[in-house]
C-alpha positions as CSV (number, residue, x, y, z in Angstrom):
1,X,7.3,32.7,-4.8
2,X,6.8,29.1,-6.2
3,X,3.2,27.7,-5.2
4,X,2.0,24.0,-4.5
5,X,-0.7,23.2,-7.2
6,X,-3.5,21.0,-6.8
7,X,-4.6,18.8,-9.4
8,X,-6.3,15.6,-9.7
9,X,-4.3,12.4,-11.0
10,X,-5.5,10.6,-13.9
11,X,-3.0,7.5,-14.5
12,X,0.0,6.7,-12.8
13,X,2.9,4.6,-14.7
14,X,5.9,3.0,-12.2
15,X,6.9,6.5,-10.2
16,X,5.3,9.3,-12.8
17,X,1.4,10.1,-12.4
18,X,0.0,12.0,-15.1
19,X,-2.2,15.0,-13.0
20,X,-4.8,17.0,-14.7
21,X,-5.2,20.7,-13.4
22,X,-8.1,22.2,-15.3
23,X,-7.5,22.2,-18.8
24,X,-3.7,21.3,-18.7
25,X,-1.9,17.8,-17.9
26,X,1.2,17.2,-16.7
27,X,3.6,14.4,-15.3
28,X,4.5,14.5,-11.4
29,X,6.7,12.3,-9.6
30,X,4.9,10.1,-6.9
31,X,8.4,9.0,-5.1
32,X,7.3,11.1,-2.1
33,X,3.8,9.9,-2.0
34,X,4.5,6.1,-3.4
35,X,0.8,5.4,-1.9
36,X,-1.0,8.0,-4.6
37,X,-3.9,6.4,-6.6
38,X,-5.7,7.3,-9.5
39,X,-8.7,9.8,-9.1
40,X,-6.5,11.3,-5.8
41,X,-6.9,14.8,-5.9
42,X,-3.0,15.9,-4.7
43,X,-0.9,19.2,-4.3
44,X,2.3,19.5,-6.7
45,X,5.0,21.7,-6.5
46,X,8.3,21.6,-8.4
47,X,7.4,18.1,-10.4
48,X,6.8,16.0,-7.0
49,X,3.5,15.0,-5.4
50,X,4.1,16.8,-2.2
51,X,0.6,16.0,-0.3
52,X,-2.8,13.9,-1.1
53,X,-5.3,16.0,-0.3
54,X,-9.3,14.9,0.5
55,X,-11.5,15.7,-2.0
56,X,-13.7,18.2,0.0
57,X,-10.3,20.0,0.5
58,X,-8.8,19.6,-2.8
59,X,-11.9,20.9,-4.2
60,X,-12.0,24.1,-2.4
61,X,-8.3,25.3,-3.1
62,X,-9.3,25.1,-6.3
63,X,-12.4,26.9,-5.8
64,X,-9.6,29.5,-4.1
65,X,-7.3,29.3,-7.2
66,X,-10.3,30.1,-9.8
67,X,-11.4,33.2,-7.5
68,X,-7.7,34.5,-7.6
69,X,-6.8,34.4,-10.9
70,X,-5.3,37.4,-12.3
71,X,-6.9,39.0,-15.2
């Protein structure tokens, strides 16, 4: 099962945003979502920014994500 992380993006250089998800950054493309700023919290699955989520709901996936992780 591959699942759609959310993260929150903290530069974005020509089509590759650099997205922080807790502790860990990585690059994601933003070709699907060309309209992504910095500080947009967004959901990325597979190396692509697939959605740009609103804060209140970005934060409370990852609310959902802390409560669920496995020991």
């Amino acid at each position: 099962m591959c699942i759609a992380a959310p993260g929150q993006v903290i530069s974005i250089a020509g089509e590759t945003a650099q997205v922080k998800f807790g502790r860990l950054t990585r690059a994601a493309q933003t070709t699907l979502k060309p309209n992504v700023k910095k500080g947009d919290y967004v959901l990325v699955h597979a190396g692509f920014i697939m959605e740009i989520l609103e804060r209140k709901d970005a934060l409370e996936r990852l609310k959902l994500f802390k409560e669920t992780e496995l020991d």
